[in-house]
C-alpha positions in Angstrom: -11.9 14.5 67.5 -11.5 16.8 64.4 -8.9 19.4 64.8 -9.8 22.9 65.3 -8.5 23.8 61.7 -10.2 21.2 60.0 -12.7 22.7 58.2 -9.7 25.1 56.5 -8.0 22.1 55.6 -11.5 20.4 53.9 -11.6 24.4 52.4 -8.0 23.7 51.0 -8.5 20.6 49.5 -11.7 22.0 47.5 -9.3 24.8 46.6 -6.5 22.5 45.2 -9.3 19.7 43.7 -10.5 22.8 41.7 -6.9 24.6 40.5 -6.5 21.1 39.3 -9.4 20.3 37.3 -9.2 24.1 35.7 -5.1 23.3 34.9 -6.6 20.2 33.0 -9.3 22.1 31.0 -6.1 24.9 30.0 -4.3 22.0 28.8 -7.2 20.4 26.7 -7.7 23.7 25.3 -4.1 24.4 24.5 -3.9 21.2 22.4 -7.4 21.7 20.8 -6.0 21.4 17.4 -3.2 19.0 18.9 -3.4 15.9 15.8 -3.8 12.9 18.6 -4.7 14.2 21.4 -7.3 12.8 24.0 -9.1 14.9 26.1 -8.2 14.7 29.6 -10.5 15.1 32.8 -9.3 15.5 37.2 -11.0 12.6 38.6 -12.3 13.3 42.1 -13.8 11.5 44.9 -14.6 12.2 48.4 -12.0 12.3 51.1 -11.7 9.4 53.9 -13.7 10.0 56.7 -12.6 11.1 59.6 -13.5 9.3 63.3 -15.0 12.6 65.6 -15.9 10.0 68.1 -19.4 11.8 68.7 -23.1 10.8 67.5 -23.1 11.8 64.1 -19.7 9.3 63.9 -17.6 10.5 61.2 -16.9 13.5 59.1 -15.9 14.3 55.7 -12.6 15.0 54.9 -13.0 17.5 51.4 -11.9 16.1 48.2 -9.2 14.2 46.3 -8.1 14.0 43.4 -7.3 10.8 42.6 -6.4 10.4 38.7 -6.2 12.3 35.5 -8.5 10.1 33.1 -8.2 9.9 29.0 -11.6 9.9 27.6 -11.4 7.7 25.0 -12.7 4.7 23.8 -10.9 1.3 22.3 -13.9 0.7 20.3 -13.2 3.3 17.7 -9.5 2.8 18.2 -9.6 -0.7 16.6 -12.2 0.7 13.9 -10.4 3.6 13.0 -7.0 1.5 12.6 -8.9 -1.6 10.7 -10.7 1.0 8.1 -6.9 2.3 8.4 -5.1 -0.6 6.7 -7.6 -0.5 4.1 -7.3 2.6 3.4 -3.8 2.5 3.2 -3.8 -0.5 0.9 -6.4 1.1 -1.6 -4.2 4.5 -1.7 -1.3 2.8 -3.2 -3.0 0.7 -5.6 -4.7 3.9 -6.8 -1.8 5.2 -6.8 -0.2 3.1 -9.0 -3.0 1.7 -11.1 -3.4 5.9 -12.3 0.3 5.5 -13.9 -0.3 1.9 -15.3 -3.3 3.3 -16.7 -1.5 6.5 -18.5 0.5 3.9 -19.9 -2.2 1.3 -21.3 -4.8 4.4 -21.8 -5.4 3.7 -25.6 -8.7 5.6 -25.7 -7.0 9.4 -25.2 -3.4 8.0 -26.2 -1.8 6.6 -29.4 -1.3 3.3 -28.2 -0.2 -0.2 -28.9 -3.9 -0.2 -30.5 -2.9 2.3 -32.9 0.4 0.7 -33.5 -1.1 -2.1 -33.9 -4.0 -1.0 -37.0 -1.1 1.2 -38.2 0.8 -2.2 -39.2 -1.8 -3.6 -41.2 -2.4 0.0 -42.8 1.1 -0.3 -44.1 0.3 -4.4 -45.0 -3.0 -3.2 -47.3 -0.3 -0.4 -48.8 2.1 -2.8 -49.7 -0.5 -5.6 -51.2 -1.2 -2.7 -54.1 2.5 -2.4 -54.8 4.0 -5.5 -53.8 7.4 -4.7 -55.6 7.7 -1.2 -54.6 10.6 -0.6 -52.7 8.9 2.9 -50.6 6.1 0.7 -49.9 8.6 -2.2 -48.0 9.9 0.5 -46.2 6.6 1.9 -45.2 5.7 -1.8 -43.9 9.1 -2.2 -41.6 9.4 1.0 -40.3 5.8 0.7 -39.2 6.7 -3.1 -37.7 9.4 -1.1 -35.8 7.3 1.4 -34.4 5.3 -1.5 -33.0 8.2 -2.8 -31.3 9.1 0.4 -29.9 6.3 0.7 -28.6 6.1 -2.4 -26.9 9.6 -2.0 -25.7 8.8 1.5 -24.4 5.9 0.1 -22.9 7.3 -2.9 -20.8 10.2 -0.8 -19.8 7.6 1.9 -18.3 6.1 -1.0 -16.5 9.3 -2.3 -15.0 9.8 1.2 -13.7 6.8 1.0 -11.8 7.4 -2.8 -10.5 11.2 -0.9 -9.4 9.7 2.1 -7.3 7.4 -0.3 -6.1 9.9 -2.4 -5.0 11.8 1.0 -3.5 8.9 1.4 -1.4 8.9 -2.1 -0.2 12.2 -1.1 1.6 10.6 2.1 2.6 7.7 0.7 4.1 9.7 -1.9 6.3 12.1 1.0 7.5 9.0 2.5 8.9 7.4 -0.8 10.4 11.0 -1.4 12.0 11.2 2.3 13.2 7.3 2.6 14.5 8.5 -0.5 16.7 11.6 0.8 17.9 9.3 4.1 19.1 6.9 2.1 20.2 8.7 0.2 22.8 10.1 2.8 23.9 7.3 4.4 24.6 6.0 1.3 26.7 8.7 1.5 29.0 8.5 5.3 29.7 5.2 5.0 30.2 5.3 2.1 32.6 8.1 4.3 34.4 5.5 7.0 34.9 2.9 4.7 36.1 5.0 2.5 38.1 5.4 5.7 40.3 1.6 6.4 40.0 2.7 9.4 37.3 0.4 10.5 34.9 1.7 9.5 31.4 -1.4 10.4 29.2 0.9 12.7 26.7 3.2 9.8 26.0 0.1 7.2 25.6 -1.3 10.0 22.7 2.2 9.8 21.2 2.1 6.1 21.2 -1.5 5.9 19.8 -0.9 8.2 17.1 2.5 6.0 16.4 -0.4 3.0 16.0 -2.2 4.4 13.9 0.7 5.0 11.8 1.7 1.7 11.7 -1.7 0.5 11.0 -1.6 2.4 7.5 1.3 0.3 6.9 0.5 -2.9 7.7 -2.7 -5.3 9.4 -1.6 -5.4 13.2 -3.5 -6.6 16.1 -3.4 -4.5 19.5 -3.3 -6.3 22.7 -2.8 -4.4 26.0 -3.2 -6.6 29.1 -2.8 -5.2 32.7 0.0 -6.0 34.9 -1.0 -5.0 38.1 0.8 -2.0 39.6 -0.4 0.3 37.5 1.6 -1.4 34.8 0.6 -2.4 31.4 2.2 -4.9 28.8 1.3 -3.8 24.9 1.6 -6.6 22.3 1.2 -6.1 18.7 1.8 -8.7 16.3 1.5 -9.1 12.1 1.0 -12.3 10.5 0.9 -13.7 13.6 4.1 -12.9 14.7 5.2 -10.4 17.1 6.0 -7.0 16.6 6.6 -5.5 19.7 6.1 -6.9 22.9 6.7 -4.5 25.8 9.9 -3.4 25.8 11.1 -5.4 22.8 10.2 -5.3 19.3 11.7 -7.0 16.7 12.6 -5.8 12.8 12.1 -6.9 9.2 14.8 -7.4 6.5 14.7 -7.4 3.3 16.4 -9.4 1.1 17.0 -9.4 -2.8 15.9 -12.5 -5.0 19.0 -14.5 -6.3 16.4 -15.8 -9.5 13.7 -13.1 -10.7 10.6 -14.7 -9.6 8.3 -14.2 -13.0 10.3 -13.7 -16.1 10.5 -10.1 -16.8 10.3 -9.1 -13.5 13.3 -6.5 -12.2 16.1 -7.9 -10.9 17.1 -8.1 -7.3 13.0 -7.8 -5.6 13.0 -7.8 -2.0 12.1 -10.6 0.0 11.3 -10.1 3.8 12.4 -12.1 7.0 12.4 -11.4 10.5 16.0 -10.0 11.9 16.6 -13.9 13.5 15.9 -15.0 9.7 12.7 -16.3 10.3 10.6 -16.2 7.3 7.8 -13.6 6.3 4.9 -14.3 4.3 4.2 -11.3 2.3 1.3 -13.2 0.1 -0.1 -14.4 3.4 -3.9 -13.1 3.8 -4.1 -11.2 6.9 -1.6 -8.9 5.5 -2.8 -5.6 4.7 -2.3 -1.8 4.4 0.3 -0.3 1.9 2.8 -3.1 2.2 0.4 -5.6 0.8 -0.7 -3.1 -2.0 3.5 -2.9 -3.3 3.3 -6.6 -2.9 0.7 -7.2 -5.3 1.2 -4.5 -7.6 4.9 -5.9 -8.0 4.4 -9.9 -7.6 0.9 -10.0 -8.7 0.2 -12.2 -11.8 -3.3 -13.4 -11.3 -2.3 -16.3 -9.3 0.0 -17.4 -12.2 4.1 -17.2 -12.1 5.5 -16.3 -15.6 8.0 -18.7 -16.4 10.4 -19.7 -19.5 8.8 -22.4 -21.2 10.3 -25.9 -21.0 10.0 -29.0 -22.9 12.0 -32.7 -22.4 14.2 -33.6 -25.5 14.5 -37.1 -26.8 16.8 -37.7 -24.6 14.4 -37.3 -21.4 16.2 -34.0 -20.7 14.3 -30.5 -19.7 15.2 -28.1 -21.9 13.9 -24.6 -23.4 10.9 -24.4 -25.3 11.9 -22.4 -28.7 10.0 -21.2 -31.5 10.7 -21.7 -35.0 13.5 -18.8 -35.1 15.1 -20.5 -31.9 13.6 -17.8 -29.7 13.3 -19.0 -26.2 9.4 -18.3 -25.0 7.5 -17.8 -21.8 4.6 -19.1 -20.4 2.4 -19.1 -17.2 2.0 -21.4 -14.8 -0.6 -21.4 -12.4 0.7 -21.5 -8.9 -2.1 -20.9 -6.4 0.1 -20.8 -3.3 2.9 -18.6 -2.1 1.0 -16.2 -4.2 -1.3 -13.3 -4.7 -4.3 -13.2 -7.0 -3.7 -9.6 -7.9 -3.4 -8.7 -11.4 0.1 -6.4 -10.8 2.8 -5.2 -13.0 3.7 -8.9 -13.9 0.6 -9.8 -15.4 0.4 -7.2 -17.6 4.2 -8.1 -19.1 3.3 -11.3 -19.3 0.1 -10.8 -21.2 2.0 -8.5 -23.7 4.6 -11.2 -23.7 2.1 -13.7 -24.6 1.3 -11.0 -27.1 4.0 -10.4 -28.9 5.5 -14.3 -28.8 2.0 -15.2 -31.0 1.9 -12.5 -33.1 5.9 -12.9 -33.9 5.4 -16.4 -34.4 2.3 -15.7 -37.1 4.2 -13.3 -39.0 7.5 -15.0 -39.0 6.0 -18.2 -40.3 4.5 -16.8 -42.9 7.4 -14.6 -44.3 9.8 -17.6 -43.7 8.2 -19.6 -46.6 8.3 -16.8 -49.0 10.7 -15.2 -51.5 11.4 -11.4 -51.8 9.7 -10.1 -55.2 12.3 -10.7 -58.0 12.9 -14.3 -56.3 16.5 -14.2 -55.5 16.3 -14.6 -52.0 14.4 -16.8 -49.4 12.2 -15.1 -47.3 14.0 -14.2 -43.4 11.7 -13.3 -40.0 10.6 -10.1 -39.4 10.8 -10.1 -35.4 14.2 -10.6 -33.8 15.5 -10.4 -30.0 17.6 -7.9 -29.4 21.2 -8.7 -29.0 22.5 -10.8 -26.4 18.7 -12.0 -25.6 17.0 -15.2 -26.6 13.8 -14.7 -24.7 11.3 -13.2 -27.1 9.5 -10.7 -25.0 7.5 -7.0 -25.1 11.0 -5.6 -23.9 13.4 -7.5 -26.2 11.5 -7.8 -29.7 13.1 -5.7 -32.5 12.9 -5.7 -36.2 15.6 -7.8 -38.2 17.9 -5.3 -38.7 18.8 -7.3 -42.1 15.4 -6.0 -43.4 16.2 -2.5 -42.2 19.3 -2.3 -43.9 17.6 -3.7 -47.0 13.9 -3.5 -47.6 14.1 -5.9 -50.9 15.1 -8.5 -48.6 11.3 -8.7 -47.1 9.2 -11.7 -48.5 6.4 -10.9 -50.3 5.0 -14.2 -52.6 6.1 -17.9 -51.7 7.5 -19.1 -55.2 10.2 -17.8 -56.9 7.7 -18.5 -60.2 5.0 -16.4 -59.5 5.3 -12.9 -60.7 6.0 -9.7 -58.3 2.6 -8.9 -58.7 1.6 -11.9 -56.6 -0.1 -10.7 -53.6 -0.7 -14.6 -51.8 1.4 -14.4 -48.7 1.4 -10.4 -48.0 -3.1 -11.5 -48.4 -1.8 -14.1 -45.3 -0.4 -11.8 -43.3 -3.4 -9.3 -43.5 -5.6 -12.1 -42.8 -4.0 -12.9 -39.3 -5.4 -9.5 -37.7 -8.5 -11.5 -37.7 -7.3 -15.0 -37.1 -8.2 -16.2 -33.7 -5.3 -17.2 -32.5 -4.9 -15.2 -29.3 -6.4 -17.2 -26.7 -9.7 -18.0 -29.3 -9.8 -14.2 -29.8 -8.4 -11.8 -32.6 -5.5 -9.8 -32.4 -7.0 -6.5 -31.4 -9.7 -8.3 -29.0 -6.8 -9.6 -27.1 -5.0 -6.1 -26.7 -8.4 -4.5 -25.7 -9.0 -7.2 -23.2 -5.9 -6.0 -21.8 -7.1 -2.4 -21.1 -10.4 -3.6 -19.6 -8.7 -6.1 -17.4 -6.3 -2.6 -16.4 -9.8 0.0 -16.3 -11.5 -2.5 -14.1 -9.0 -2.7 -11.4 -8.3 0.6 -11.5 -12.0 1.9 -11.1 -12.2 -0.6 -8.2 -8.6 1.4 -6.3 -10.5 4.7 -7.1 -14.0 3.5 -5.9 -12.1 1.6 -2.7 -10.2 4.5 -2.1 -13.2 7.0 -1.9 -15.4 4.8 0.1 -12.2 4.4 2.9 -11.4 7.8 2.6 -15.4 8.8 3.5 -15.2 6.4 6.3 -12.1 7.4 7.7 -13.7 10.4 8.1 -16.5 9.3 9.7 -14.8 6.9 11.8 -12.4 9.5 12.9 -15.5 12.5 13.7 -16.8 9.3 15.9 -13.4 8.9 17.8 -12.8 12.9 17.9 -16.6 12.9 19.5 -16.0 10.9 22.2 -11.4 12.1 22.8 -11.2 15.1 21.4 -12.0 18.3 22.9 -14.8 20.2 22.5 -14.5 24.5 22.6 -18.1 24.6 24.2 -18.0 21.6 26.3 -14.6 23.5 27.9 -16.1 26.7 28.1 -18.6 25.3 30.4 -16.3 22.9 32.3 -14.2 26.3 32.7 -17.1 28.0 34.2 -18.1 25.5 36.7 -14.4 24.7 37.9 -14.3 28.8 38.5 -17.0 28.8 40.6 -15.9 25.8 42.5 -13.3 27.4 43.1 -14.5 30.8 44.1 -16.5 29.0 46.7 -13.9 27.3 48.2 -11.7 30.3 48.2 -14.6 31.7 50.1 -15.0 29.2 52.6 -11.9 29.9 53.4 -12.5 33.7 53.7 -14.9 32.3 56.1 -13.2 29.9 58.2 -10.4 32.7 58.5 -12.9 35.1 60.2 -13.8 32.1 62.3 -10.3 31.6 63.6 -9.5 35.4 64.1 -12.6 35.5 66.3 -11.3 32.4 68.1 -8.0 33.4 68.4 -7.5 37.1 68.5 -10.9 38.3 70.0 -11.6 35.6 72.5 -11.6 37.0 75.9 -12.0 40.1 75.0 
């Protein structure tokens, strides 16, 4: 049989049922602008029955509340962190593909364009005064602004493939230390909940640490149940796990002994696991900002830019050189271990390719030549630097002979013809519209460059906005469904205050019960 008390104690429980759920509406509204946080809601259920032993069996025992739920759903978790990694990726190589694009932006800038018209400016000056000393001058000082130019240019360029590389480091600092949290998290969580806790807070702190991570890199989220309340969270990249419970592992990065493309920086990170195991960072599932550093600095369009080798007589592998001895570079197609992104390296290499052909032209011409009164044989006009050999945008110069001594510049082949012989300086005006750059021109080839640059860069912008808009949208869908709502609290605030009242008063009531029973029976 019931106990004489028992309908306070159903009272009591209504009381405590509704102080709870109106403690979990002040906390939703106390974090309303909380970045992370999923709205929580008291989860009730009737109380276990009691046995009265009489006809009508069994009565109710008041309420319980049995769990303090998250509403939120996994659904838009896993969208949210997919459009995420995108995004993520598309930021950077905006990013990045603006400053490339200051650099090769020849349609507000002076550029290599310029530069490049500027020289044969100075050529069609020097073909009306072939002798004139002025007009020499003119001509070199023009072909060193060129170089200038170029070398400014590639250096600019290795600048970005460095702080590229910087982040690199940065990025796996912040995988290795979103793991470390992470795991952590998993096993104060599963301390909570082994004790039948409620660990919601530190579940928002991990998700939000996931979502970090999935800017990052392209992760997959596994949480399986245990039992016991307990739950194991994997999350692997590339395959290979991350974290896994309580343990996560790290990345490492380690610098290149051999640059891998010819004018790239030296000493670019590699990346292996902390046991040394290795870590593709060109394989295809990888994603999010990592993999935009990874193509912006390795990317070559699916080519590696090597020094050019040829076998000897002898059978032996040597370097290819041109006519001046300069060692050259080419590309070689390697479709594996590779991206297909057109990054920092492709760029060098295509002004490499550039400059190599062009030198070559110039040089060949001015080599068979004599100066104007014929007392000298004709020397090249593009050098390498000192202590190079590799003919390159960053190490081409101007003889400094020819600097020091304008009459020393070529300007008719024989020594018979008179100064006013214009042949080979006609020559080297004619190869601005030889097609010898890849079956193109000169100037098609350096334009080609800027709309293989402007088209990759208008796909980053447009990628970018469309990721950023559904973000958003994504995000309003998840914040639907977990976040809290002022209105929806305002009413839940309400109701919980009127259960509450009532139970308060049925309380009031069963006191006036038991005063009547126990002070005023009898009489």
């Amino acid at each position: 049989m019931a106990s004489t008390f028992f309908g306070l104690t159903i009272a009591y429980t209504g009381l405590q049922a509704a102080q709870t759920s109106i403690n979990v509406t002040s906390h939703n509204l106390a974090n309303i602008n909380t970045a992370g946080y999923t709205k929580e809601s008291a989860s009730t259920k009737a109380g276990e029955a009691l046995r009265a032993y009489a006809s009508y069996g069994t009565l109710g025992a008041g309420v319980i509340v049995d769990a303090i739920n998250q509403t939120r759903d996994s659904y838009y978790d896993e969208k949210y962190r997919n459009n995420n990694t995108n995004y993520g990726e598309y930021s950077v190589k905006y990013s990045y593909m603006s400053q490339i694009e200051n650099y090769l932006n020849e349609f507000t800038l002076k550029g290599y364009s310029s530069e490049y018209e500027n020289f044969f400016a100075a050529l069609n000056q020097l073909d009306l005064t072939p002798s004139d000393t002025s007009a020499k001058n003119q001509f070199i000082n023009n072909a060193k602004s060129l170089t200038d130019y170029f070398n400014t240019l590639s250096t600019n360029l290795r600048n970005v493939q460095i702080d590229a590389n910087n982040e690199v480091k940065d990025a796996v600092q912040q995988i290795n230390s979103l793991a470390q949290n992470i795991a952590s998290l998993n096993k104060q969580i599963n301390q909570i909940q082994a004790n039948y806790g409620n660990a919601n807070d530190l579940k928002d702190q991990r998700n939000a640490l996931i979502d970090d991570l999935s800017k990052l890199v392209n992760i997959t989220v596994n949480e399986t149940d245990m039992g016991n309340n307990l739950t194991n969270m994997q999350i692997t990249i590339n395959g290979n796990s991350l974290v896994d419970g309580y343990n996560y592992h790290t990345l490492e990065t380690v610098s290149r002994d051999e640059p891998r493309n010819a004018s790239d920086a030296a000493g670019l990170y590699d990346l292996q696991w902390e046991n040394g195991q290795a870590f593709d960072i060109y394989s295809d599932s990888l994603g999010g900002q990592l993999k935009a550093l990874i193509d912006l600095r390795d990317g070559c369009n699916g080519e590696i830019e090597k020094h050019a080798t040829t076998t000897d007589a002898n059978g032996n592998e040597v370097y290819e050189r041109d006519a001046d001895g300069n060692i050259l570079t080419d590309t070689q197609s390697q479709v594996d271990n590779n991206t297909q992104y057109k990054g920092v390296p492709y760029y060098q290499s295509q002004l490499n390719q550039f400059i190599q052909i062009f030198a070559a032209s110039v040089n060949e011409i001015l080599n068979k030549g004599v100066t104007s009164d014929g007392s000298a044989s004709g020397i090249p006009l593009f050098v390498t630097k000192d202590n190079t050999r590799a003919l390159s945008a960053t190490n081409v110069t101007i003889n400094q002979d020819l600097i020091d001594n304008a009459d020393l510049l070529a300007t008719k082949y024989n020594k018979s013809d008179g100064e006013a012989n214009v042949d080979l300086i006609v020559d080297l005006i004619n190869t601005k519209d030889a097609k010898i750059f890849d079956g193109g021109t000169g100037s098609f080839f350096l334009e080609s460059i800027v709309s293989d640059m402007s088209i990759d860069a208008n796909k980053a912008t447009n990628f970018t906005k469309n990721y950023t808009n559904l973000q958003t949208t994504i995000q309003n869908q998840r914040l639907s469904i977990m976040g809290v709502d002022t209105d929806e609290e305002a009413m839940d605030l309400v109701k919980f205050q009127q259960a509450y009242n009532l139970s308060s008063k049925m309380m009031t009531v069963m006191n006036q019960l038991y005063d009547r029973l126990i002070n005023n029976t009898g009489v």
